[in-house]
DRENMAR-944549 format. One record per residue (C-alpha): residue in one letter; chain; x, y, z. Coordinates in nm, 3 decimals. Each point is the difference from the previous one (the first is absolute). Layout:
 gumi sevo       x       y       z
    A    A       X       Y       Z
...
REM end
This chain:
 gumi sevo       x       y       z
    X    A  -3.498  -1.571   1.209
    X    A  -0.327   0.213  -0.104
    X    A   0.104   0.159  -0.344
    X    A  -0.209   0.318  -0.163
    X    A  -0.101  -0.110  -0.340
    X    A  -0.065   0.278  -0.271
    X    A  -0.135   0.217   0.333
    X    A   0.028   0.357  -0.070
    X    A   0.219   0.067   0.298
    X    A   0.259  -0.284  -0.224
    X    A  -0.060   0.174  -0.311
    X    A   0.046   0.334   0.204
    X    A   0.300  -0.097   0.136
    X    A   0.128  -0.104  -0.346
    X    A  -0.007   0.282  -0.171
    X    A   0.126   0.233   0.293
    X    A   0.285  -0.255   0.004
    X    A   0.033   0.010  -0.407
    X    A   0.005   0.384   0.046
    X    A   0.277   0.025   0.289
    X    A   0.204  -0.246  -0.261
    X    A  -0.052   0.178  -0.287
    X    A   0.108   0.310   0.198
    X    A   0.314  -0.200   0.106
    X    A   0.108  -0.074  -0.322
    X    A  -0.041   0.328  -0.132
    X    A   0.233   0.168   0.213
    X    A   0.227  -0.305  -0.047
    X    A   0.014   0.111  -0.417
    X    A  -0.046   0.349   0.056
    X    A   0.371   0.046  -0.057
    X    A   0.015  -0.173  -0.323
    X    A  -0.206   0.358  -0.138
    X    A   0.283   0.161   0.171
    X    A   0.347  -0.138  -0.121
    X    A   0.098   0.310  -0.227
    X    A  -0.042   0.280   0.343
    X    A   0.141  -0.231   0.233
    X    A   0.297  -0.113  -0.267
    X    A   0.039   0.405  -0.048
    X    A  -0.042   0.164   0.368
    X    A   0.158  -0.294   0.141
    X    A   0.247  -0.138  -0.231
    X    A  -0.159  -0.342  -0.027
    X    A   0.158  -0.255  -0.237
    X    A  -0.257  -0.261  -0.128
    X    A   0.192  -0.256   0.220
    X    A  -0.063   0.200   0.294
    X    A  -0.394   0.049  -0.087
    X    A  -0.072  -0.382  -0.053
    X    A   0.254  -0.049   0.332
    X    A  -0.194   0.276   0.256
    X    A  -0.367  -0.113  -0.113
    X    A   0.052  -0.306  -0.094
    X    A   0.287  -0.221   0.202
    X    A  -0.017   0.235   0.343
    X    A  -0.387   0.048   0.022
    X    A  -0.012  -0.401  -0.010
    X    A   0.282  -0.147   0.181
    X    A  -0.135   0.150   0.339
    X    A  -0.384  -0.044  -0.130
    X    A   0.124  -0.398  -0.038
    X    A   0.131   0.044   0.386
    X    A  -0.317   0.211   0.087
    X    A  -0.263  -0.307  -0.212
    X    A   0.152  -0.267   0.257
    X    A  -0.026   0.206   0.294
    X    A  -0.408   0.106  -0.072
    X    A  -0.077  -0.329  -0.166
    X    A   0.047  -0.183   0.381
    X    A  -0.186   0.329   0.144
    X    A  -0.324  -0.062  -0.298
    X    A  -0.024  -0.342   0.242
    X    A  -0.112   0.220   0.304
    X    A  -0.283   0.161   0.063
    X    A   0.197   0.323   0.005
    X    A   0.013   0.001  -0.390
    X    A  -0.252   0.305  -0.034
    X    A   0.141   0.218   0.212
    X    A   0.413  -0.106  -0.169
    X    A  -0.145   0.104  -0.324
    X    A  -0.168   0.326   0.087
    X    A   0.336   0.111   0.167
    X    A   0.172  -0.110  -0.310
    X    A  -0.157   0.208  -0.265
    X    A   0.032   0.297   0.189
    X    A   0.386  -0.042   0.040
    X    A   0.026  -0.082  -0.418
    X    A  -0.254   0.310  -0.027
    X    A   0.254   0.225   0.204
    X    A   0.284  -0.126  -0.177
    X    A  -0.113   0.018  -0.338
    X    A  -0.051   0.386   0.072
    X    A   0.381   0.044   0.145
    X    A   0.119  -0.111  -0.324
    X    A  -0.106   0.296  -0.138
    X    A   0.305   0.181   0.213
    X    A   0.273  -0.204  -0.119
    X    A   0.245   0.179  -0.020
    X    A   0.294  -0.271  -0.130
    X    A   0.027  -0.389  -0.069
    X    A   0.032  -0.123   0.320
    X    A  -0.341   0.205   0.122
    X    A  -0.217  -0.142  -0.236
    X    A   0.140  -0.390   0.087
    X    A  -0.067   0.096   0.346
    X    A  -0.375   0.103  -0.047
    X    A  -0.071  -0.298  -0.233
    X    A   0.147  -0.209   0.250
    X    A  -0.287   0.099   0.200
    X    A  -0.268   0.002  -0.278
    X    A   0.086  -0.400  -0.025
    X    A  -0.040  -0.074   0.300
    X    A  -0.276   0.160   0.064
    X    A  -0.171  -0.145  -0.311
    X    A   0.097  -0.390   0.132
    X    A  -0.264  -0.051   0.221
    X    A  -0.284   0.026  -0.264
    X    A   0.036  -0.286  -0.159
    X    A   0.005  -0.246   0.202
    X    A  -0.263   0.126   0.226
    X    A  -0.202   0.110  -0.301
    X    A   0.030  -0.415  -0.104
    X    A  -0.072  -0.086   0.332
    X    A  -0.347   0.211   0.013
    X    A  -0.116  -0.120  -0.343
    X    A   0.084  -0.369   0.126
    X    A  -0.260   0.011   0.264
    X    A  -0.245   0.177  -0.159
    X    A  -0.086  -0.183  -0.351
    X    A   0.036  -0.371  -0.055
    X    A   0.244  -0.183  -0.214
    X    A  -0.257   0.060  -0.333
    X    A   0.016   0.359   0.071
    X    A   0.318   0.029   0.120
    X    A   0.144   0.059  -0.376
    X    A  -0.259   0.253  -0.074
    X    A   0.011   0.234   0.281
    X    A   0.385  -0.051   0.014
    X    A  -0.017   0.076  -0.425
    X    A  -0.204   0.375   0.119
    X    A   0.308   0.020   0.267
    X    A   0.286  -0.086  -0.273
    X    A  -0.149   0.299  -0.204
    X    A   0.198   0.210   0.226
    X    A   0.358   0.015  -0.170
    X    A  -0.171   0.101  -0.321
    X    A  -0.198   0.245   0.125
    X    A   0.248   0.138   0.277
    X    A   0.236  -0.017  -0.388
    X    A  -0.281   0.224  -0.202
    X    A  -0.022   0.242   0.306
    X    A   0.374   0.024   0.042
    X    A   0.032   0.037  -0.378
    X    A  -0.278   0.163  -0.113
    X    A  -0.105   0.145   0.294
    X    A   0.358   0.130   0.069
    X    A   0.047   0.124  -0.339
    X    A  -0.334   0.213   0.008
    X    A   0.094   0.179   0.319
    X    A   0.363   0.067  -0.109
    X    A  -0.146   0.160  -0.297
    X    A  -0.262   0.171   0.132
    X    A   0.250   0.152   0.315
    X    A  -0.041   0.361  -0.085
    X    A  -0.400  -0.032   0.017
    X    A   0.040  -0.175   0.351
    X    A   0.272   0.167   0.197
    X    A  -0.198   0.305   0.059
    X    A  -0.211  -0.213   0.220
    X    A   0.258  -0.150   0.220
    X    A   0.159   0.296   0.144
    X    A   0.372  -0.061   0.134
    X    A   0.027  -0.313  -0.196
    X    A  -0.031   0.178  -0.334
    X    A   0.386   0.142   0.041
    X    A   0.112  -0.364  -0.032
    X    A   0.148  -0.225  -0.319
    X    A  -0.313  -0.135  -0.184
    X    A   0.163  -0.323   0.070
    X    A  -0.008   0.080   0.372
    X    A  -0.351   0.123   0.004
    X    A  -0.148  -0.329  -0.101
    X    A   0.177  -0.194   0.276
    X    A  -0.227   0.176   0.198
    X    A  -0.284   0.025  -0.135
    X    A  -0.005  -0.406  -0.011
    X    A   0.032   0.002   0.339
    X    A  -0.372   0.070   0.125
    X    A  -0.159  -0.270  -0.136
    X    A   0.163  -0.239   0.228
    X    A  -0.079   0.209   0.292
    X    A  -0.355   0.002  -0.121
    X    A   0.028  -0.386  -0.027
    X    A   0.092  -0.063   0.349
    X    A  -0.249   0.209   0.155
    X    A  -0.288  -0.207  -0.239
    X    A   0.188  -0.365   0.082
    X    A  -0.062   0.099   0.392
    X    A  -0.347  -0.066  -0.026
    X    A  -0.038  -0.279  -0.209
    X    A  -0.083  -0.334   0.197
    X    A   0.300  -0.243  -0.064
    X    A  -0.108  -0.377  -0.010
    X    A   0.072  -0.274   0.321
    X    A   0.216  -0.266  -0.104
    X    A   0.031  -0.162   0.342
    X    A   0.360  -0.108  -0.061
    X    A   0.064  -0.108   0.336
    X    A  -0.255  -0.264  -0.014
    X    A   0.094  -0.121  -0.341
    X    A   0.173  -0.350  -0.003
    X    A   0.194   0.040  -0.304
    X    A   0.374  -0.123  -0.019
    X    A   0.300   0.241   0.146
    X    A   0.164   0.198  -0.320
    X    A   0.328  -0.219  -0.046
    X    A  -0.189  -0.375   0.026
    X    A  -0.245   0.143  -0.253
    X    A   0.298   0.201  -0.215
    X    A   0.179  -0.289  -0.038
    X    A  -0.273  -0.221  -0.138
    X    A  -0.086   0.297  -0.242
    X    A   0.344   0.107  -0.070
    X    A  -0.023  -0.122  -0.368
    X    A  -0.304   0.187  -0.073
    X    A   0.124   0.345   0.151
    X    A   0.341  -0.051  -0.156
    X    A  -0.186   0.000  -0.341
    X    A  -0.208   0.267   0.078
    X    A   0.284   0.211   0.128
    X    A   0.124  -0.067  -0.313
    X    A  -0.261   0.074  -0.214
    X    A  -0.137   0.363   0.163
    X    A   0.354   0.115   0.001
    X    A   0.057   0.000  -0.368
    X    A  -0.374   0.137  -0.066
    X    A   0.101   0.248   0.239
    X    A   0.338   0.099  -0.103
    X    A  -0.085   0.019  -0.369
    X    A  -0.323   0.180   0.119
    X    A   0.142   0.290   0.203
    X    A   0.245   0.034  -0.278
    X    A  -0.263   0.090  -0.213
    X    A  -0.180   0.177   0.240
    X    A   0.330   0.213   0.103
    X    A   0.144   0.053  -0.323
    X    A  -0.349  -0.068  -0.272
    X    A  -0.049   0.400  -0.050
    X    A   0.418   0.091  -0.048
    X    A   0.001  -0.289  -0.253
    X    A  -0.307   0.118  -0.193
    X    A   0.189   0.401   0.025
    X    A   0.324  -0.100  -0.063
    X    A  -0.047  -0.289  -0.314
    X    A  -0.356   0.149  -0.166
    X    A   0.086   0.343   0.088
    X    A  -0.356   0.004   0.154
    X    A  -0.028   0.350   0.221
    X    A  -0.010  -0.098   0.378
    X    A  -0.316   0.101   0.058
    X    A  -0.168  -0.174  -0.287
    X    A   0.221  -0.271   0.120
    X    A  -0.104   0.025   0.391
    X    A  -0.383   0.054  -0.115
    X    A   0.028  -0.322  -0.256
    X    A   0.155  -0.257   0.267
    X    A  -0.261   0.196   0.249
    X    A  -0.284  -0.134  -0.216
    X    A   0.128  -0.340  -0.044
    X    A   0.036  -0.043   0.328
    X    A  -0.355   0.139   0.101
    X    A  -0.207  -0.217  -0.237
    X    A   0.243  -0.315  -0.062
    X    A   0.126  -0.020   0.348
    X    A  -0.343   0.001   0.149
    X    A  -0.177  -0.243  -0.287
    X    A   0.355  -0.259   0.005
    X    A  -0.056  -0.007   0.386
    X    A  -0.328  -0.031   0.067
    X    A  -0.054  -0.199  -0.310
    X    A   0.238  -0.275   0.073
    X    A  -0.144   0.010   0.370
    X    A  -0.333  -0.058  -0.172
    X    A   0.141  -0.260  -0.197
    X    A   0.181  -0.196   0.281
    X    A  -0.271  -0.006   0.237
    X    A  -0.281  -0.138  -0.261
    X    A   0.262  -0.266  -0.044
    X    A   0.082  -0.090   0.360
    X    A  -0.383   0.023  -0.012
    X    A  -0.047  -0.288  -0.229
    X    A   0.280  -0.198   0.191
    X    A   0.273   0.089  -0.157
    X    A   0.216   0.091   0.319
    X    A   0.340   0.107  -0.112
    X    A  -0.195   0.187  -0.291
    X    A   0.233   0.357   0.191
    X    A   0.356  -0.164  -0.144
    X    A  -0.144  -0.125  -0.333
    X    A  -0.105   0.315  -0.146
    X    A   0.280   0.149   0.142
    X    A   0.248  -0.238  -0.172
    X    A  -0.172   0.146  -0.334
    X    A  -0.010   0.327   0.090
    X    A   0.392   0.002   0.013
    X    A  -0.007  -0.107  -0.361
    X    A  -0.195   0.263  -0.130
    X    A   0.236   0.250   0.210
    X    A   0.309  -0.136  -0.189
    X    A  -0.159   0.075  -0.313
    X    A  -0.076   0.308   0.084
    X    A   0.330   0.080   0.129
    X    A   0.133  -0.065  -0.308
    X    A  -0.252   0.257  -0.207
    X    A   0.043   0.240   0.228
    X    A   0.394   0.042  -0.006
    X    A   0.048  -0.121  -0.347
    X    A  -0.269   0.234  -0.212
    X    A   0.152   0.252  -0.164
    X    A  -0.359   0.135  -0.070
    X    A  -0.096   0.170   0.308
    X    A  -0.369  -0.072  -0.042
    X    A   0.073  -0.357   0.001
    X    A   0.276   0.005   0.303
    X    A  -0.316   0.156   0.188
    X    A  -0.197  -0.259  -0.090
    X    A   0.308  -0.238   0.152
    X    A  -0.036   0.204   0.305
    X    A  -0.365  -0.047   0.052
    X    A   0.033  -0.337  -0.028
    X    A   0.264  -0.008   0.248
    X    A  -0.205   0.163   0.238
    X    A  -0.287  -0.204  -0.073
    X    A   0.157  -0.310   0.105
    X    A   0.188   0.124   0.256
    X    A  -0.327   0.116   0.189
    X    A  -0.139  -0.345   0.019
    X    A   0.257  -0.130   0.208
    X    A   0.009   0.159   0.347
    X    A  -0.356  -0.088   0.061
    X    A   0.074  -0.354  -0.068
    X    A   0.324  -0.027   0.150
    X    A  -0.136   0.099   0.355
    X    A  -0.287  -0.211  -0.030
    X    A   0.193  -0.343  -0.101
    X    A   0.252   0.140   0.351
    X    A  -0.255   0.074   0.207
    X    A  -0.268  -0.297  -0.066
    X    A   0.350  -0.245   0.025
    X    A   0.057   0.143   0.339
    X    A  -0.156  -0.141   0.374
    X    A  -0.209   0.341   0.096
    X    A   0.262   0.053   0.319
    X    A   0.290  -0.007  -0.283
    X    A  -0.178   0.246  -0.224
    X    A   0.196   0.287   0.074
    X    A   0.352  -0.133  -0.005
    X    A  -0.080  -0.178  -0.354
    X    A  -0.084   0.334  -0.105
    X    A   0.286   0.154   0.075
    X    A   0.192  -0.323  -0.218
    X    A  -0.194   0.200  -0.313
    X    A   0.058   0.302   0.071
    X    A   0.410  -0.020   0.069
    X    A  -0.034  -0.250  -0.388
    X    A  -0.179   0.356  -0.184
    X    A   0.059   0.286   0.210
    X    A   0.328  -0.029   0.098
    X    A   0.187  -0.211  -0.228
    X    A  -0.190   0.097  -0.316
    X    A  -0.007   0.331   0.174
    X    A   0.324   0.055   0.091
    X    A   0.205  -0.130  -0.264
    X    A  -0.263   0.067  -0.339
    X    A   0.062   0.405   0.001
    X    A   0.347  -0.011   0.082
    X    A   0.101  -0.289  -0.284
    X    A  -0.154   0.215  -0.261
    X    A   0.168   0.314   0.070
    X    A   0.301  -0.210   0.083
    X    A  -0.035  -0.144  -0.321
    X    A  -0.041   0.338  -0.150
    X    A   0.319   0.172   0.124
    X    A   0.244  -0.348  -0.028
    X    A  -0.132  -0.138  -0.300
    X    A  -0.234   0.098  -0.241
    X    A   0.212   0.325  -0.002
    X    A   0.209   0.205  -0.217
    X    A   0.313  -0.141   0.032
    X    A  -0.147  -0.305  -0.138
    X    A  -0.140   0.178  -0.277
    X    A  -0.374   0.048   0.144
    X    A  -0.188   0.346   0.039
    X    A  -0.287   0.052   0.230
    X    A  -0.216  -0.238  -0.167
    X    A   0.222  -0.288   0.122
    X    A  -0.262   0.015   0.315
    X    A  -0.178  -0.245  -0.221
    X    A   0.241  -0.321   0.014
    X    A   0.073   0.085   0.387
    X    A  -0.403  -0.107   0.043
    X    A   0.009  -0.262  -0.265
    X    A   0.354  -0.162   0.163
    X    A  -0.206  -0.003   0.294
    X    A  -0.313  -0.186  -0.045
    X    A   0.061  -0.230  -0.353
    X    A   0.120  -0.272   0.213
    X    A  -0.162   0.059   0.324
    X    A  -0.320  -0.027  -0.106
    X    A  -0.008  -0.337  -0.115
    X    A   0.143  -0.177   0.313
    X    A  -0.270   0.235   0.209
    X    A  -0.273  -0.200  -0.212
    X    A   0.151  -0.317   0.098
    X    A   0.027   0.072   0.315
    X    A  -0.353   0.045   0.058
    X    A  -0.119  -0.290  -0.225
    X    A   0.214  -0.214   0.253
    X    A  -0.161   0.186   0.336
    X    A  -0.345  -0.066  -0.100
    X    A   0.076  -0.392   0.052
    X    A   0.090   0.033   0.293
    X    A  -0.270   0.267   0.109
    X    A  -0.276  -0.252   0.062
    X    A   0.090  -0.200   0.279
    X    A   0.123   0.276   0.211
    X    A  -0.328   0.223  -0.095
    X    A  -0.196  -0.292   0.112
    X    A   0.168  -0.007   0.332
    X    A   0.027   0.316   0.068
    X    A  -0.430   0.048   0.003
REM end
């Protein structure tokens, strides 16, 4: 297969991609600005938040990831994804007329699946467009997405929530809405925008039905030990991550007393400049490594990256100085940007190129939906079961719930990826 190296329809496609991710993950935290309206117009518990945009959005995105993953191995892929964004685009703008509970699952229901096919056709595309020593880096510009889609959710969010009564006497009928409401749709036209501009970009020929590689199950259960430990691995990142992401700007209101919009602008910031230099940086960093031979160089870092998250974690929930929690929470989100760019790379550079998709789809069901799906709703189960009042706790006890979650999680994620990188090399070699 003919790949595009550094080519500025690659690059082009890159960034469109990067943008249509970060744009995903925005409206994916755009609720996390939201929790006090939606706990007060709809009579939300925290249980129920972390549950409807957490657990629901990613059980039927984890259905939805298998389902596109074997479609990213056709040459229909383009056409799946444009389709897709404009059903999470639609969708995302019905949530703004929920009306109870059971509404707003429905809608997000759709949202998720909607939102599966991107990332394993996105891996798929930047797979057979940059080789395996720019792999990490373009995937690093493509794993700035959840931190930027974060800072435009959060800061983003915050700015037009504040700023409603300036904007709603430009959008006519909307303007008699919740301010809640109003941004639903509002963060609907980008993805409609997104679509139209994905329609004419030139998607690469893989030629998957002349490739000779190995069927999925003979080559899945020669590689089962690797995957296992990367399943591993990006589910704890992931489920610690969205934790943070979901819950970073309630902690920092309800334990530092920080106002939500200094809060929402703050995380917006760190994820802006730290989420872009962690991702690209480590991208940088693994692919002057692989480079200079050193093949598995993805898992490595990665294995030290988790490290430095643990600590982190632990200055971020355990300050009581709220300058220095912040700190904790930068570094958090530091770390945590360097992984997705290497996590796809080590999958997708592991894989046979017919197999690309469906190996995706293995790392997106290990962060999206597990880490997903379960992240959210164990902190705000956490906050109404346990750290609580009737065990003596007030709202700061949002704290331990993150801490209980990632002190011992962390450490086996490391391992896990000190022990994949071993056995990264022989299938990498085979699968070129």
């Amino acid at each position: 297969m003919q790949r595009i190296i550094s080519s500025r329809l690659a690059w082009t496609a890159a960034i469109l991609l990067t943008a249509i991710n970060t744009y995903s993950f925005a409206d994916r935290q755009l609720p996390s600005i939201m929790i006090p309206e939606l706990k007060a117009e709809l009579f939300l518990t925290d249980a129920q938040i972390g549950f409807l945009f957490g657990t629901v959005f990613a059980i039927f995105f984890g259905i939805a990831t298998v389902i596109f993953g074997r479609l990213a191995d056709t040459p229909y892929r383009k056409n799946v994804l444009i389709y897709a964004i404009i059903m999470w685009s639609v969708l995302t703008g019905l949530c703004g007329i929920a009306q109870q509970f059971w509404d707003l699952i429905i809608f997000r229901i759709g949202v998720g699946v909607g939102e599966a096919a991107l990332g394993p056709i996105a891996l798929v595309v930047f797979a057979a467009y940059f080789t395996r020593e720019k792999l990490p880096l373009a995937l690093g510009i493509w794993g700035t997405g959840p931190f930027l889609g974060s800072a435009l959710a959060g800061w983003g969010g915050a700015a037009v929530i504040t700023n409603m009564d300036s904007i709603k006497p430009y959008i006519g009928l909307l303007s008699n809405f919740s301010d809640w409401r109003i941004t639903f749709f509002l963060f609907a036209i980008p993805g409609l925008l997104f679509a139209l501009f994905l329609k004419f970009l030139p998607f690469p020929e893989t030629n998957i039905e002349k490739s000779e590689s190995a069927a999925f199950m003979p080559f899945f259960k020669k590689a089962w030990k690797f995957f296992l430990l990367m399943f591993i691995g990006v589910t704890i990142t992931g489920l610690v991550g969205y934790s943070v992401l979901a819950w970073g700007i309630e902690m920092l209101v309800r334990v530092h007393d920080i106002p939500k919009t200094i809060a929402g602008q703050n995380f917006g910031i760190f994820n802006i400049f730290l989420g872009i230099g962690g991702s690209v940086g480590a991208g940088i960093i693994a692919s002057n490594m692989i480079a200079k031979g050193t093949i598995n160089a993805h898992l490595k870092i990665a294995g030290i990256f988790v490290i430095l998250l643990w600590l982190s974690l632990l200055l971020f929930t355990l300050s009581d100085n709220s300058f220095y929690s912040q700190i904790g929470l930068a570094g958090m989100i530091l770390f945590m940007s360097c992984g997705p760019g290497l996590y796809g790379a080590a999958f997708q550079s592991a894989s046979p190129i017919n197999l690309r998709g469906r190996t995706a789809s293995i790392y997106y069901i290990s962060a999206n939906v597990i880490g997903f799906a379960l992240g959210p709703f164990a902190l705000g189960f956490f906050n109404d079961f346990i750290f609580n009042a009737e065990n003596g706790y007030d709202q700061t006890g949002i704290r331990y719930s993150l801490l209980s979650i990632g002190i011992i999680l962390y450490p086996i994620a490391a391992l896990c990826f000190y022990k994949a990188s071993k056995l990264f090399l022989p299938l990498q070699a085979e699968a070129e």
